[in-house]
Steps between C-alpha positions, in 0.01 A plus 500: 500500500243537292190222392615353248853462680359358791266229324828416287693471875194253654478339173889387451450431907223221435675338166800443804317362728345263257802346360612485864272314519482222224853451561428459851240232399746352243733438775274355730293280209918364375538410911171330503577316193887429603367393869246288315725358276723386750262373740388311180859374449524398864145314514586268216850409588478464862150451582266355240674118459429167441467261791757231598363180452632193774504160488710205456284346289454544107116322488378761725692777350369401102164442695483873649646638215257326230182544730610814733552730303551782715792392699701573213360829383676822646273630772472881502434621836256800506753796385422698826477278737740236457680481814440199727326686820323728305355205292464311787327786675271599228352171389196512742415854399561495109357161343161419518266271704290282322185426622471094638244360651601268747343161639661436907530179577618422893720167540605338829887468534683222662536690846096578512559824340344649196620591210314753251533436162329761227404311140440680189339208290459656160183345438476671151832344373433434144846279449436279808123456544526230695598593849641095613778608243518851510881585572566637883749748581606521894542866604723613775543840593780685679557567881219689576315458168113348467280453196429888450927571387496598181739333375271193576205611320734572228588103446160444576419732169779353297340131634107596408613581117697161449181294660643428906388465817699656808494469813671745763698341822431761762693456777338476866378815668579700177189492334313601781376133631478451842799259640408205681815400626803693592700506200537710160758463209847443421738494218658165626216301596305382167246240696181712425625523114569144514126484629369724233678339211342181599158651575487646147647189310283279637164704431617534149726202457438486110596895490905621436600678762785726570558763721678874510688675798515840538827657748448325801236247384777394187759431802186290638461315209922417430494366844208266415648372181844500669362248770265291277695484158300294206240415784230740467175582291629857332659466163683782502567842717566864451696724716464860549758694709606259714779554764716273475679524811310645823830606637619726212170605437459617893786692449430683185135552659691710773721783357316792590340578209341172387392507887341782445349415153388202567639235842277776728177485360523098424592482891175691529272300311612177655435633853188638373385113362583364867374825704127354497594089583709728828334292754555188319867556518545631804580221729724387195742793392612812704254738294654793617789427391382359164296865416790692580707338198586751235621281297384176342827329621404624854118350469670129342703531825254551741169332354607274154774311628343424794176399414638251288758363730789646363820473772613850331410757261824420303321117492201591373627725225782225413138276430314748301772577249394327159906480396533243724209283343548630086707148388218264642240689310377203276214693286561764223509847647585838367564763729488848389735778686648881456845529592401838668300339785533628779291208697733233316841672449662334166822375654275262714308306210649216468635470056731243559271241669214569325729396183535149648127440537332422133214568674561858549503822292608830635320804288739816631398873390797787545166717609146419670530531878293312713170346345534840282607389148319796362526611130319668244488932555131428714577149637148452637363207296743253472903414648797347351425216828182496389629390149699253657243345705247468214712372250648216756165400573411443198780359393494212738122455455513480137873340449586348822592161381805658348674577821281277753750192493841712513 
């Protein structure tokens, strides 16, 4: 073969290989764009909806609707990560923490305790100068949640712009207060809420004041409206992931992978907020038995229950579910849940009863998984709960005569 031949040869050779090529990189450019299509397709139809709206009555529907906006809009969960553990597991890492500066305040509790409370004043509030009537918003975090969550300085954020004050419920031993008598928290007994409520309405008795619970501190707060109906100082509430029953919420907790996920580590953490009040509790609870729990089932059964005088385990969790409490509610309150939670399962909140309370509206997203509610492609700034809990807020600040006499 001669030169010319051969260059011909490795010429023809390279052409091949070329078109091999952009057709090979047709191909996979039509799969991308089929796969991305679909996936599209899928997202819209199945995932991005709008969420169901409950409540039996019409006021507080046309009231939510006129002045809240967003539980009528379609919430788009972040496009890749819109399933309920993932959102639920990502929250911490993905949004933001703004910066607060807190001021502690240390209250005594009915038993001689002491009870920590963290206030964000918002001294520059340009809409409410006045602090006397400067509108108060009650925080309560989740199970093993303080001040520093970040989905609490997230409201706190959303309450600075609109001109509030907050103040954060942390719950004994959390916050890393010293205990002065032998007891800690529970989702059933709402006497040092009851305390702070009072506390706070009286130092600022010509301020508004409502309050917002987060998981475990919204099934605090439904028990204390349950048991004092139209006789207390907050206007209105917000719920946040609430379970709604302890038992089915237990259960879901416990299938191996959400034990794994999530019911391990929470075990962990409470152990870890008693481990340093040990001697304290000693003579009270079998402590051995109560750091050996690997679940948080396990540590109510051993240490909860029992500190506060619960006969069983099945007693105690009868007490702390809010279902049992929702038609006695006698304050408007808007609770906010995904129906892929895996901490409140969405055959256990209760639709039909909250329908016969006028009192009660049930906000209930198809995505959003526990305290995730994550949306936007970089969900750092701001969440679809976020949205909720601002817009509420306001709402009853601003317009709360409309639904205040339901």
């Amino acid at each position: 073969m001669n030169l010319q031949g051969l260059t011909r040869g490795v010429s023809f050779y390279l052409e091949s290989r070329v078109r091999e090529g952009l057709l090979a990189s047709g191909v996979g450019w039509s799969l991308v764009l089929c796969f991305g299509a679909a996936y599209a397709c899928y997202y819209l139809s199945s995932i991005a909806k709008k969420p169901q709206l409950v409540t039996g009555s019409k006021g507080l529907s046309c009231f939510l609707q006129d002045h809240c906006p967003v539980v009528t809009e379609t919430y788009y969960p972040t496009v890749w990560c819109w399933e309920g553990r993932i959102q639920t597991l990502l929250r911490p890492f993905i949004t933001s923490r703004p910066s607060v500066q807190y001021r502690n305040e240390l209250i005594t509790a009915t038993d001689g305790g002491q009870i920590s409370l963290d206030w964000f004043d918002n001294h520059d509030s340009i809409h409410y100068p006045d602090s006397s009537t400067r509108p108060t918003i009650l925080l309560l975090p989740g199970l093993t949640g303080t001040s520093k969550e970040s989905y609490i300085l997230h409201m706190i954020q959303e309450s600075k712009t609109l001109g509030y004050r907050c103040v954060i419920l942390n719950y004994r031993g959390i916050a890393g207060e010293n205990l002065l008598t032998p007891r800690t928290y529970c989702a059933a007994n709402t006497e040092d809420l009851e305390t702070v409520i009072h506390y706070v309405h009286n130092l600022y008795s010509s301020a508004p004041l409502m309050a917002a619970g987060v998981s475990m501190g919204g099934m605090l707060l439904l028990n204390y409206l349950g048991k004092t109906g139209r006789e207390t100082p907050l206007k209105a509430a917000a719920i946040f992931s609430a379970g709604w029953n302890v038992f089915e919420s237990a259960d879901s907790l416990e299938k191996p992978v959400n034990w794994l996920l999530f019911n391990y580590y929470l075990t962990s953490c409470l152990q870890s907020s008693i481990i340093r009040h040990r001697e304290m509790f000693d003579k009270l609870f079998n402590m051995n038995l109560v750091m050996k729990a690997k679940t948080i089932r396990e540590f109510d059964k051993q240490f909860t229950s029992v500190m506060f005088g619960y006969p069983t385990i099945e007693d105690y969790y009868a007490d702390a579910s809010p279902c049992r409490r929702l038609k006695r509610i006698g304050i408007p309150v808007l609770c906010l849940n995904a129906m892929d939670d895996v901490f409140s399962p969405n055959h256990a909140i209760p639709v039909e009863t909250a329908k016969q309370n006028p009192n009660v509206a049930l906000i209930l997203t198809s995505c959003g998984g526990h305290i995730g509610f994550l949306e936007g492609l970089w969900p750092r700034r701001c969440t679809y709960m976020d949205r909720v809990f601002r817009q509420f807020v306001q709402a009853v600040f601003e317009h709360g005569s409309k639904i205040l006499n339901i």
